[in-house]
N, C-alpha and C positions, 0 to 999 in steps of 0.2 A: 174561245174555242166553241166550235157547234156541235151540239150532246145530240147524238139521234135514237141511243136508244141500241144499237149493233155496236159491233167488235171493237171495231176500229177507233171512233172515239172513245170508247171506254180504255182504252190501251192509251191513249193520247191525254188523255184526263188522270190515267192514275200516272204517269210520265210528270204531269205537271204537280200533280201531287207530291209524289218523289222529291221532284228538283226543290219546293217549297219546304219540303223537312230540311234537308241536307241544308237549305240556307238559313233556317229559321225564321220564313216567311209566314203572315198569316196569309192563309188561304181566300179571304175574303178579297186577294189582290187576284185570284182566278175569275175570271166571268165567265159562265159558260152559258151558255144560250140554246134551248131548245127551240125549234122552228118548225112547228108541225104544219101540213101540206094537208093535199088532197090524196096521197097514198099512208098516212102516218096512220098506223093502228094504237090504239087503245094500249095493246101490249109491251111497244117500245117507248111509247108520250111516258108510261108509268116506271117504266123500268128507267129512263133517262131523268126524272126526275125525283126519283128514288135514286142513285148514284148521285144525283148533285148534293141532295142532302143530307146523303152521311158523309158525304166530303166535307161538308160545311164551307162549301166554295157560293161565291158569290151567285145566283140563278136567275134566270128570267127566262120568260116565253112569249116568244114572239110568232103569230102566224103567220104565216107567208100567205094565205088563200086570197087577203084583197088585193096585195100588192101582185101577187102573180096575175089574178084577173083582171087588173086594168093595165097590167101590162099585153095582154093580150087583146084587150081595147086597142092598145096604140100599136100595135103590129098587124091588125087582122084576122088572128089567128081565133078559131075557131075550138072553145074549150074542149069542146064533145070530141073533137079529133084529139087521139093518145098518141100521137106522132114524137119524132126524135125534141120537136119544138115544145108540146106539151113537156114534156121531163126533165130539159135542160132548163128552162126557162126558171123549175123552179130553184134547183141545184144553180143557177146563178143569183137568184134575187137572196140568195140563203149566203154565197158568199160578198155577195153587196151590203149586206146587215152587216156579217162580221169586219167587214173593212174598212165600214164606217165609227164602229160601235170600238174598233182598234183605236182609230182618232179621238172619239169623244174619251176613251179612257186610257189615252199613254200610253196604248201597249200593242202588242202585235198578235196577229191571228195565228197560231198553231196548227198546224196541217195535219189531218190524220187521213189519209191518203195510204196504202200499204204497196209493199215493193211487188203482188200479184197484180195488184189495179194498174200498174204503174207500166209492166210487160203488157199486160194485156190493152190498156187505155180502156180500161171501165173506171172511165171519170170524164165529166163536163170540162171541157178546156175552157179554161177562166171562171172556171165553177168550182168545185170539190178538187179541182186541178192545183190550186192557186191559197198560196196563204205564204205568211213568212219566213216560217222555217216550220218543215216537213218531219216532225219526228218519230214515222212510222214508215217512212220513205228507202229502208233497206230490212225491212219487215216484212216477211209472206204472211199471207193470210192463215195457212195451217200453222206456223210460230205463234201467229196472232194470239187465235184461240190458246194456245198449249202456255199462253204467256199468262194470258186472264186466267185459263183455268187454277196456274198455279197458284195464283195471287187469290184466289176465293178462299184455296186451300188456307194459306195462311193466316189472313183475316177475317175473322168471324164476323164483325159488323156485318163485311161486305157479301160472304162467301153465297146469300142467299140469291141476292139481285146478280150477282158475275155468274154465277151455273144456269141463272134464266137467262142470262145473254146468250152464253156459249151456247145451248139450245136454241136459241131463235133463230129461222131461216134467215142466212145472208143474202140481205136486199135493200135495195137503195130506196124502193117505198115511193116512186114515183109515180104508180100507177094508183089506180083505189082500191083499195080490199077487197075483197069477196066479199060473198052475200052473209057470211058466218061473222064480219067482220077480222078476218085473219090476213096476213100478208099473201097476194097475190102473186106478186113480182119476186119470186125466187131466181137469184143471181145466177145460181149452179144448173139450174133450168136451160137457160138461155147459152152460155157459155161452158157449160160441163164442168165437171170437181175439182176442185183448186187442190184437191190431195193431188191430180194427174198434170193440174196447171205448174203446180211448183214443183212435183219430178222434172215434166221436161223443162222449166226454167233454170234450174240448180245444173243437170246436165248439160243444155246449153251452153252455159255464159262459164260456168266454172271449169267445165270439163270440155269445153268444144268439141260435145262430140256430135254426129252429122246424126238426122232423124230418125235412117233405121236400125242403128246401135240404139238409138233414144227408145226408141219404139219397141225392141227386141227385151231390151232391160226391164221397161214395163209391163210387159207381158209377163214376164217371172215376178217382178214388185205387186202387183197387183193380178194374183190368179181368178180372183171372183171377176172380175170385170169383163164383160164383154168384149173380141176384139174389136167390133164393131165401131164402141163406145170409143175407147180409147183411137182409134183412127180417126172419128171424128173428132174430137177433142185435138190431136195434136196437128191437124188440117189448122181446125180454130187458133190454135194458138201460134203457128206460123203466120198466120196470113194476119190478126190481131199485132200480133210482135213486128212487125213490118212496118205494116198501115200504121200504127199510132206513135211512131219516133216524133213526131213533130211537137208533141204532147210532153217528150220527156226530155226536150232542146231549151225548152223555158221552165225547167223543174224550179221551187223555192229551189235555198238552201236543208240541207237535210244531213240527219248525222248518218254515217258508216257503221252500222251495229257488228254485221256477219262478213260475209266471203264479197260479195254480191250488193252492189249500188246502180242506180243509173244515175248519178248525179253529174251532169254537164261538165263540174268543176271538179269532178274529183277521176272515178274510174271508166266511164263511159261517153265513146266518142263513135257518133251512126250520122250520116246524113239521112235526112227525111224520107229522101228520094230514092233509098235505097231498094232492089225489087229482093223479092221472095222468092221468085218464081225460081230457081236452081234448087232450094227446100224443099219449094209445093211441091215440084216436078217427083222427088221424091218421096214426097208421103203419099201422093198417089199412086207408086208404085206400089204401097204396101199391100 
């Protein structure tokens, strides 16, 4: 499993932790692997390796920086451009480690991937896309957090390193830090609040209900929020939820936690090539 340091593998880490009590595994059969880049701050490298060892799970760190630059040796590609190829490139060579490193030790790479990334397609296809079984794969990201924070609450070891996670901006850390050394790349930045992503996802898929009911509802769910905001946001997450079916046609396998999966084999059936536009058509009315 790949530790970075955010939510989501921490959720996916104490998962594997869990499933090792209940069988009376030693933990040292966990591998979890940090893999700091050219966007990895200070503050996730320590917080991720901090969770490894009070797990007493097996650890190592590996950097991605040479292997990504001579991978960019063999394609052309020019480091200093922060383009779609700078980002994926490294969120792929990071699931290239684990899939290898699955081989060398018997075992299989655990996905922490969550069921917002999953609607939206904020993830490298065959990158962070990709592992054996998905077990955060019908998990929102607002569950996410509310899952960790619990879990601080209970366990005093942990409860220090899990409320610095839930505090750290969610970001996949592919760009470089700022000049302060802090995360630059804020996910909620780019894509708008996952508190407003998983209203209209829950409403969608559970409740099929059409955008400007979706739209209408939120406006009373969230009164601080700009209407603005939220119009953009739910533009975004049609036109996202559309475009990235292709991403969740070759999902691993994944468990069924809540209401809500997109897992191929189980409740969710889109072709690729489905259009938007009868949605868009309507969020633009708003």
């Amino acid at each position: 499993i790949g530790i970075s340091g955010g939510l989501d593998s921490t959720l996916a880490l104490l998962v594997c932790n869990e499933a090792y009590k209940i069988n009376g595994y030693d933990n040292s059969g966990i591998h979890a692997i940090t893999m700091p880049g050219f966007g990895t701050t200070n503050r996730t490298r320590s917080n991720a390796q901090i969770l490894m060892d009070l797990l007493h799970v097996s650890s190592e760190e590996i950097s991605i920086v040479s292997g990504v630059n001579q991978h960019f040796k063999d394609i052309h590609h020019d480091p200093c451009v922060h383009d779609i190829t700078y980002e994926n490139a490294q969120a792929r060579q990071r699931t290239y480690i684990l899939m290898d490193l699955a081989n060398k030790y018997n075992g299989i790479v655990v996905g922490t991937g969550d069921l917002s990334e999953l609607a939206l397609g904020w993830c490298t296809y065959n990158g962070d896309h990709m592992s054996m079984y998905a077990v955060n794969a019908s998990v929102p990201k607002t569950l996410v957090r509310f899952i960790v924070e619990s879990y601080a609450l209970k366990d005093e070891t942990l409860s220090e390193v899990l409320l610095d996670l839930c505090d750290t901006p969610v970001s996949p850390e592919l760009l470089p830090p700022d000049a302060s050394g802090k995360i630059a790349q804020k996910t909620e930045e780019v894509l708008g609040s996952y508190d407003l992503h998983d209203f209209f996802l829950y409403h969608m898929l559970r409740y099929h209900e059409e955008p400007l009911k979706i739209y209408e509802s939120c406006l009373l769910a969230f009164k601080d929020i700009k209407k603005e905001t939220i119009q953009k946001a739910i533009h975004t997450f049609y036109h996202r939820f559309f475009t990235q079916q292709f991403k969740r046609n070759c999902m691993p396998d994944g468990i069924k936690v809540g209401s809500i999966c997109f897992s191929p084999r189980g409740d969710w059936r889109m072709p690729s090539d489905a259009s938007a536009r009868i949605w868009l058509d309507e969020v633009e009315k708003l």
